[in-house]
C-alpha positions in Angstrom: -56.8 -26.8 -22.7 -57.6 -23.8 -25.1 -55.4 -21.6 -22.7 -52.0 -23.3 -24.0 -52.6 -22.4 -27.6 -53.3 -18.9 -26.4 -50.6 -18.5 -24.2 -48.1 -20.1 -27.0 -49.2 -17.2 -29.2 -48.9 -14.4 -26.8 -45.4 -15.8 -26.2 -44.3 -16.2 -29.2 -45.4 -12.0 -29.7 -43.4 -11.3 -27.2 -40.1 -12.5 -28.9 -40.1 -9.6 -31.3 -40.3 -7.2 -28.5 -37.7 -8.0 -26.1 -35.5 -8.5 -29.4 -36.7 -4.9 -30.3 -35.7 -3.7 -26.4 -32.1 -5.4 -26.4 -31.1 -4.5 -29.5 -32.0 -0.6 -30.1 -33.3 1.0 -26.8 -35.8 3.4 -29.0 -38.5 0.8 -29.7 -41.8 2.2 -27.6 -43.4 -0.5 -24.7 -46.6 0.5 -24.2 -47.8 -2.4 -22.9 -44.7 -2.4 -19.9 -45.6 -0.7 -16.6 -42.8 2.0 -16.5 -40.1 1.1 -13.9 -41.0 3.8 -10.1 -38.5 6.7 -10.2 -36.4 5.7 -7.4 -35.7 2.4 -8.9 -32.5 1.5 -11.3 -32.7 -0.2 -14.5 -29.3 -2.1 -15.6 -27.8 0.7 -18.0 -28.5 3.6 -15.1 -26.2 1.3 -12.6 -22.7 2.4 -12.2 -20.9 -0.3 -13.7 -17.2 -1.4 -12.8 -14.2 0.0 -14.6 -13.2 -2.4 -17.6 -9.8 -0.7 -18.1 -6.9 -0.4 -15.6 -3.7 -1.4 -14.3 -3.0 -4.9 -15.3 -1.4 -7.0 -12.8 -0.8 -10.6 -12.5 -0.7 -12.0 -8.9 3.0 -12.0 -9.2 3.5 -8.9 -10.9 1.3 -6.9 -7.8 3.3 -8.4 -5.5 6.8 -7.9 -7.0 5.1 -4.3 -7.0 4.0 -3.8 -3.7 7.3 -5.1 -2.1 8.9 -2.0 -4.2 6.8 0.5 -3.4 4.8 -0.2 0.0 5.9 2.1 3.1 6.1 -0.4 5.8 8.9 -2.5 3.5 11.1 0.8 3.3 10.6 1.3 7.1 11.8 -1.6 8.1 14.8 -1.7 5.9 15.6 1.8 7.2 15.2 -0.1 10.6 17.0 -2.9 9.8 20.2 -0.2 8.8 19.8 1.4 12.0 20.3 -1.4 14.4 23.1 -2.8 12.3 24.8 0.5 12.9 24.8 -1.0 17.0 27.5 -3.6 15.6 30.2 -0.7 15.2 29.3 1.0 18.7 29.9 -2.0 20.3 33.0 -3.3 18.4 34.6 0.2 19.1 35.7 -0.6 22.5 38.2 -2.6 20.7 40.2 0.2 19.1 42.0 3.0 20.5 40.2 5.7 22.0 42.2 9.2 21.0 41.0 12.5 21.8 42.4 15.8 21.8 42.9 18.3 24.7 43.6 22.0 24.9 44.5 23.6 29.0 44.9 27.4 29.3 44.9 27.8 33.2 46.1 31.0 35.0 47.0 30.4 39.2 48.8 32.7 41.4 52.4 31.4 42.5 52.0 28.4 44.8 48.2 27.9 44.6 47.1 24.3 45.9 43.5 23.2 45.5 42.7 21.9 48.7 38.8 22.2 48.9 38.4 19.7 45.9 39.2 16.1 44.1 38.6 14.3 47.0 41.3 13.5 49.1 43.9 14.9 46.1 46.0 18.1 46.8 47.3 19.1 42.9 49.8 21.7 42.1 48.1 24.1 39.7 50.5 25.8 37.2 49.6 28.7 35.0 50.1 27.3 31.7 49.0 26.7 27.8 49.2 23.1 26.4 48.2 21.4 23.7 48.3 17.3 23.4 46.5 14.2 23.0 45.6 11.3 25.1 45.6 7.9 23.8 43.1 4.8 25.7 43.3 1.5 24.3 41.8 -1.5 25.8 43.7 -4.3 26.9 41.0 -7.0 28.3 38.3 -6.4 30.0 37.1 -10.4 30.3 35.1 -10.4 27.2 32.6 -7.8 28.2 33.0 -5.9 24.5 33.3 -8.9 22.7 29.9 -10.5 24.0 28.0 -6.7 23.6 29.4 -7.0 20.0 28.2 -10.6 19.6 24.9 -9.1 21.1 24.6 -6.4 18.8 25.0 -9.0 15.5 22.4 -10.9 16.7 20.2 -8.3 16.9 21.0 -6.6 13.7 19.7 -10.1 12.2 16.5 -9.8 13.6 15.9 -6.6 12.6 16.9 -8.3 8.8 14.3 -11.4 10.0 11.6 -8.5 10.8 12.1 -7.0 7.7 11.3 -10.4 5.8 8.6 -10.4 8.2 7.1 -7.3 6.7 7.7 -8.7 3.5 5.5 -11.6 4.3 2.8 -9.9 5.6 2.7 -7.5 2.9 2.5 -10.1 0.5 -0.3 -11.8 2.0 -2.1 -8.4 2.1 -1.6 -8.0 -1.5 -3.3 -11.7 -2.3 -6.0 -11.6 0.3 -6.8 -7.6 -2.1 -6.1 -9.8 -5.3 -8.3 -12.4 -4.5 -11.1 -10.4 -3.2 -11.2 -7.9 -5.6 -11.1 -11.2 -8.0 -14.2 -12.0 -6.2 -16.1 -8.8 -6.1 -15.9 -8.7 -10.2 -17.1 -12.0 -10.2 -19.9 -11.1 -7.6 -20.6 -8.2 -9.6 -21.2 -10.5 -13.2 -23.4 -12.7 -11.0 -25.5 -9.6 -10.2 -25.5 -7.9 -13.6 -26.7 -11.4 -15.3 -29.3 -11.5 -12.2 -30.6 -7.9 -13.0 -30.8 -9.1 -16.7 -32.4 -12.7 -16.2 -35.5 -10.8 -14.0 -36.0 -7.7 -15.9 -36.9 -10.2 -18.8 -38.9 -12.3 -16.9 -40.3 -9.3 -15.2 -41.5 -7.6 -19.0 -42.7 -10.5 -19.9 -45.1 -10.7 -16.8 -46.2 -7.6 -17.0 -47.1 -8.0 -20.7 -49.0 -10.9 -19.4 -51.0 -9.3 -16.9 -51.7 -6.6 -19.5 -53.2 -8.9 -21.0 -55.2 -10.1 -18.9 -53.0 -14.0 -18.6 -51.6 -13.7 -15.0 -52.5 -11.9 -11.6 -51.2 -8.9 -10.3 -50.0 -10.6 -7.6 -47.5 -12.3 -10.2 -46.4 -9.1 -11.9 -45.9 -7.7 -7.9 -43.7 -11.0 -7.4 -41.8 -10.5 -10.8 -41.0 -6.6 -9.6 -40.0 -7.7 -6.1 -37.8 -9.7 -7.7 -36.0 -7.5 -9.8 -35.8 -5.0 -7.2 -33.8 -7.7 -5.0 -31.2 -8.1 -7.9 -30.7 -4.4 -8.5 -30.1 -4.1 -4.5 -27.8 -7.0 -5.2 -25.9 -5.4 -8.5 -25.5 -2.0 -6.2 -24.2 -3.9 -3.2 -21.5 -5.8 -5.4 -20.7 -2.2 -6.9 -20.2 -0.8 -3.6 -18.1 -4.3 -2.9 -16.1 -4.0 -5.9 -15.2 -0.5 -4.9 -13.9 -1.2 -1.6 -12.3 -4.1 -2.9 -10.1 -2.2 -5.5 -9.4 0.4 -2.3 -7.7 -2.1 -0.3 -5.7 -3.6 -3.4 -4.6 0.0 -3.8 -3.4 0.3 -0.6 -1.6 -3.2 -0.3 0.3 -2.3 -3.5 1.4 0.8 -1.6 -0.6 3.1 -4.1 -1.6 6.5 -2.2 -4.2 7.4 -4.6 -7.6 5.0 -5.5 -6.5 2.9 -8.8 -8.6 0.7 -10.7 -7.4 -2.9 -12.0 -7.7 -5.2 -14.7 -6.9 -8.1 -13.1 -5.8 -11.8 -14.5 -6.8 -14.9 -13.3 -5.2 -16.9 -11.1 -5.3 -21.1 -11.8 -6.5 -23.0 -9.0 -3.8 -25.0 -6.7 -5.8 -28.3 -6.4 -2.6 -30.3 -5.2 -2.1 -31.7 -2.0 -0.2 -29.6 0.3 1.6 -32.5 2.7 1.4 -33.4 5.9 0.4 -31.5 8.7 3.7 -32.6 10.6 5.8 -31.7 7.6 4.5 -27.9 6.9 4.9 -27.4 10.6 8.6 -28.3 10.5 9.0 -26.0 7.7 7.1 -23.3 9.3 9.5 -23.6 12.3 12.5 -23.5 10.0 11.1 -20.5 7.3 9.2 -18.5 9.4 10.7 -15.4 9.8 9.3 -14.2 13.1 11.0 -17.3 14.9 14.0 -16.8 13.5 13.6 -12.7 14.9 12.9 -14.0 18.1 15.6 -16.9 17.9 18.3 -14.1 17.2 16.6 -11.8 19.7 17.0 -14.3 22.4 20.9 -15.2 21.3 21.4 -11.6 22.0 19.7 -11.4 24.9 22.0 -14.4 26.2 24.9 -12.3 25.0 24.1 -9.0 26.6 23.6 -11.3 29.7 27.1 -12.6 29.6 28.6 -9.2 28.9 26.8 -7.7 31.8 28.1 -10.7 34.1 31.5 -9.8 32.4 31.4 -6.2 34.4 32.3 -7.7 37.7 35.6 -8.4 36.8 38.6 -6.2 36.3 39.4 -3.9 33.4 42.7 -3.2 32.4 43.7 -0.6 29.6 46.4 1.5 28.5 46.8 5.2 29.1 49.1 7.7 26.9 49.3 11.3 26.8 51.8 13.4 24.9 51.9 17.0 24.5 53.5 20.6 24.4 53.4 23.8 26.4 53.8 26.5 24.7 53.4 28.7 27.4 54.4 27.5 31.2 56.0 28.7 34.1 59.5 27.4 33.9 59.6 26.8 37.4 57.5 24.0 37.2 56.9 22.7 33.9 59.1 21.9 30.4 58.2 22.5 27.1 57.0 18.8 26.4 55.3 16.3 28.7 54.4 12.9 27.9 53.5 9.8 30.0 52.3 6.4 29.8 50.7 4.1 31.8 48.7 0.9 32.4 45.0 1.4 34.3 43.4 -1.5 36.6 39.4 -0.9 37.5 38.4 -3.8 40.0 35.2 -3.3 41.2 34.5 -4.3 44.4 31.2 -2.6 45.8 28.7 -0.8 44.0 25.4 -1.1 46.1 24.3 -4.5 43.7 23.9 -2.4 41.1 26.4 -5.3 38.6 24.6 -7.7 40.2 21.3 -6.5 39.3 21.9 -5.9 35.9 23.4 -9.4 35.5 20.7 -10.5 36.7 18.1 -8.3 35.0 19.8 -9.4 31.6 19.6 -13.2 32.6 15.5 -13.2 33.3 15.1 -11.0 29.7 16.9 -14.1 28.3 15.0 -16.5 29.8 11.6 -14.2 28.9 12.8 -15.4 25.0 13.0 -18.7 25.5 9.7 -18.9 26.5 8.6 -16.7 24.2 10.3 -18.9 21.3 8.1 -21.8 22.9 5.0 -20.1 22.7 5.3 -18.8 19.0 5.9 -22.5 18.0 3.3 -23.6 19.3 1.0 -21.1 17.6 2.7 -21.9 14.6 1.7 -25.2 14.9 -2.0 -24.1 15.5 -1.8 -21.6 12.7 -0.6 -24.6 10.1 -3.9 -26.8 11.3 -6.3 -24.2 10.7 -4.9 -23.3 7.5 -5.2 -26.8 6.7 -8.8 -27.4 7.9 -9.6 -23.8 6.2 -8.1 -25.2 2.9 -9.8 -28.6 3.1 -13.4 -26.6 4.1 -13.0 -24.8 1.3 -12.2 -27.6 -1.5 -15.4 -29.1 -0.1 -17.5 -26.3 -0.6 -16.2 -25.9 -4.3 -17.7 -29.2 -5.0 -20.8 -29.0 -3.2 -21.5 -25.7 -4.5 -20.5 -26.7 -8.2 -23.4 -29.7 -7.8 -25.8 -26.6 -6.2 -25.5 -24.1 -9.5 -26.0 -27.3 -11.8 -28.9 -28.5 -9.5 -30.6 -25.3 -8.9 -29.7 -24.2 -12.8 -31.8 -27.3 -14.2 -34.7 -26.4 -11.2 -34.7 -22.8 -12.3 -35.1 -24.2 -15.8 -38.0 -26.2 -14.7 -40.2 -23.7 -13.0 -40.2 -21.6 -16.0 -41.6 -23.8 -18.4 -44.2 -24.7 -15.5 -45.1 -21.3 -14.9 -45.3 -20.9 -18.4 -47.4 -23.7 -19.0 -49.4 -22.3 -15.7 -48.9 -25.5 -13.7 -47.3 -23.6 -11.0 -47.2 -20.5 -9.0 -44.9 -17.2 -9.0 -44.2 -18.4 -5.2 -42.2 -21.5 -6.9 -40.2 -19.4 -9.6 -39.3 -16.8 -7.3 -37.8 -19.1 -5.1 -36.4 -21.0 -8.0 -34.6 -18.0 -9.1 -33.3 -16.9 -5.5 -32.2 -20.6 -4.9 -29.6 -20.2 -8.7 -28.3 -16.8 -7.4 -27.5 -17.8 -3.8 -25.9 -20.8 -5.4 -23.7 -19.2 -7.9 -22.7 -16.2 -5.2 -21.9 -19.4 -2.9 -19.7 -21.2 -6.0 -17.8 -17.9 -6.6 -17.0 -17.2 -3.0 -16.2 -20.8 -2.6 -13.5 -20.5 -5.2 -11.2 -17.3 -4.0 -12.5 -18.4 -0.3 -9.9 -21.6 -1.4 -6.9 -19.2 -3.0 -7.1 -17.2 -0.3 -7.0 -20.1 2.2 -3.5 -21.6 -0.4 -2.0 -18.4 0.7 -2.5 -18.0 3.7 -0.6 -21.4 4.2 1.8 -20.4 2.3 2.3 -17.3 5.0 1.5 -19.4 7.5 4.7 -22.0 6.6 6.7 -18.7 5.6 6.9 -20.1 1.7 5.6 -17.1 0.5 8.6 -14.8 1.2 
């Protein structure tokens, strides 16, 4: 029983040293084995940025949707296609163009190898006029490829919400992550800091004679782990800020200051009733909802082009040079045009037809995205639930394993235990508070998700 007064006084010396250490840096420890050169102490760790950009979760992505690439893409997209609605409506107005002839013929000339079965007079001559084509009907064929081209104008404005979407989720997954790589990363530094004490005051102990060298080797081991732990969270944080960067639409590396985000702890519904709402907010249904109305569109306008079209020809003109034989000085002449097709190898038919399947080809495709909609909402569900769960069991683990590590220090102080149980006391309080932190953004990550995943987060 004489060791515990001994050991009392050799701890109680050792407060004025580690005091000493913390607080200048200059204070000589010659009783410390010095540290190999290939390993890093705390200070000599590269140690994230604490200055940055600040962002709240809304503010980055407000941001991103402003600045990232793929958003101005497929608004530039979305302008194209709705440029298709005035090609197609144009058939509804008249068609002018202009036309300038200068022809030279001999007297009498007849073209009688050419134009099929057509025998033309040709006239030397120089005229200038117009010709004017208006369509009269043509059974709805222009108005359904207009119709068709509408429709798919608003899926191009549905994609681009769908881009919107996705780039928001990007941005909270980066948020959330890099959230939880600075977290990671305080975990690590306060791991490095916890065994580099215990570590010096091992070593001091073995100095002196009080424990084995097998403890100090155990204590070293130790502290080894959490610096390989600190540089892997580094190296984590890193990447982390990298992919926010690049979600935000940033070309160059940026670092962050970040703020928090409150937990969502309510209850999201219903599975029944999020699907429903994913079916009616989700913006790549409603693409593929106006994809296939156009589809059916372009179907009925292509059926539409085995009936007859009937328009209205004009030309008017001068000739200001012309043989007077044949030809005045003016010429005009108007007309109504019938095209009936009657055979043209299947080739209506076929595209008719070709039109009708494509449509079909939607409608099933509409049928298969609801469904994984529906799958999509469950797993965001279960992923949600998982991860409420695992914030509870893990808070219980870090107050459990804090109170154990507690207790096999002041046993391995006292000497009633080994270096085997501390160790593992301490490796059981870091796993459990990496496993709380990860818990935590693994549950904001899973709220946005079904917030993508029910397209509220547009």
């Amino acid at each position: 029983m004489k060791i515990l007064p001994v050991l009392f006084l050799v701890m109680v010396g050792l407060l004025p040293v580690y005091a000493a250490d913390t607080a200048t840096k200059d204070t000589e420890e010659p009783q410390l084995k010095p540290a190999p050169p290939d390993m890093l102490l705390p200070s000599e760790i590269a140690q994230p940025p604490t200055e940055g950009l600040k962002f709240t979760l809304k503010e980055a992505e407000t941001f991103a949707l402003k600045n990232h690439p793929q958003i101005l893409t497929a608004k530039l997209t979305a302008e194209a296609v709705q440029q298709q609605i005035r090609e197609a409506r144009a058939g509804f107005f008249p068609q002018i163009y202009g036309e300038v002839n200068a022809v030279y013929a001999p007297e009498d000339t007849r073209l009688t190898g050419l134009n099929g079965i057509n025998n033309p007079s040709i006239y030397s001559r120089q005229s200038d006029g117009v010709m004017v084509n208006q369509l009269i009907t043509d059974f709805g064929r222009t108005f359904d490829l207009t119709q068709s081209a509408r429709f798919s104008a608003d899926a191009a404005a549905s994609r681009l919400n769908v881009a919107k979407a996705v780039i928001v989720l990007a941005v909270d997954r980066a948020y959330f992550d890099l959230r939880r790589a600075q977290a990671v990363s305080e975990v690590a530094q306060d791991t490095v800091k916890a065994r580099k004490f215990s570590s010096d005051q091992i070593s001091v102990l073995f100095k002196n004679n009080l424990k084995s060298e097998l403890d100090a080797g155990f204590a070293r081991v130790d502290l080894e782990q959490a610096q390989l732990l600190l540089i892997q969270s580094q190296n984590d944080y890193k990447d982390a800020e990298a992919a926010l960067s690049t979600a935000m639409g940033f070309h160059d590396l940026m670092h962050f200051s970040l703020q928090p985000v409150p937990l969502d702890l309510s209850d999201p519904g219903p599975a029944e009733k999020l699907i429903f709402e994913a079916f009616n907010r989700r913006p790549e249904l409603a693409a593929l909802k106006s994809d296939e109305e156009a589809a059916r569109r372009f179907a009925q306008g292509e059926q539409a082009t085995q009936y007859p079209k009937i328009s209205a020809l004009g030309y008017a003109g001068i000739n200001p040079v012309y043989d007077a034989k044949g030809l005045d000085h003016n010429y005009y002449a108007a007309g109504i045009n019938v095209e009936i097709p009657i055979a043209n190898g299947g080739q209506l038919d076929a595209r008719a037809q070709q039109a009708r399947l494509l449509d079909q080809a939607d409608l099933t495709r509409i049928v298969d995205l609801q469904n994984s909609l529906a799958r999509d909402v469950r797993q965001a569900l279960l992923s949600i639930d998982t991860a409420r769960q695992k914030m509870d069991v893990t808070g219980e683990m870090v107050q459990n394993t804090t109170r154990a590590l507690q207790l096999a220090q002041a046993r391995y102080r006292l000497g009633t235990s080994s270096i085997v149980e501390l160790t593992q006391a301490e490796l059981n309080d870091t796993e459990a508070k990496l496993q709380a932190t990860s818990a935590r953004y693994d549950y904001q990550v899973a709220r946005s998700l079904l917030d993508f995943t029910t397209g509220a987060n547009r």
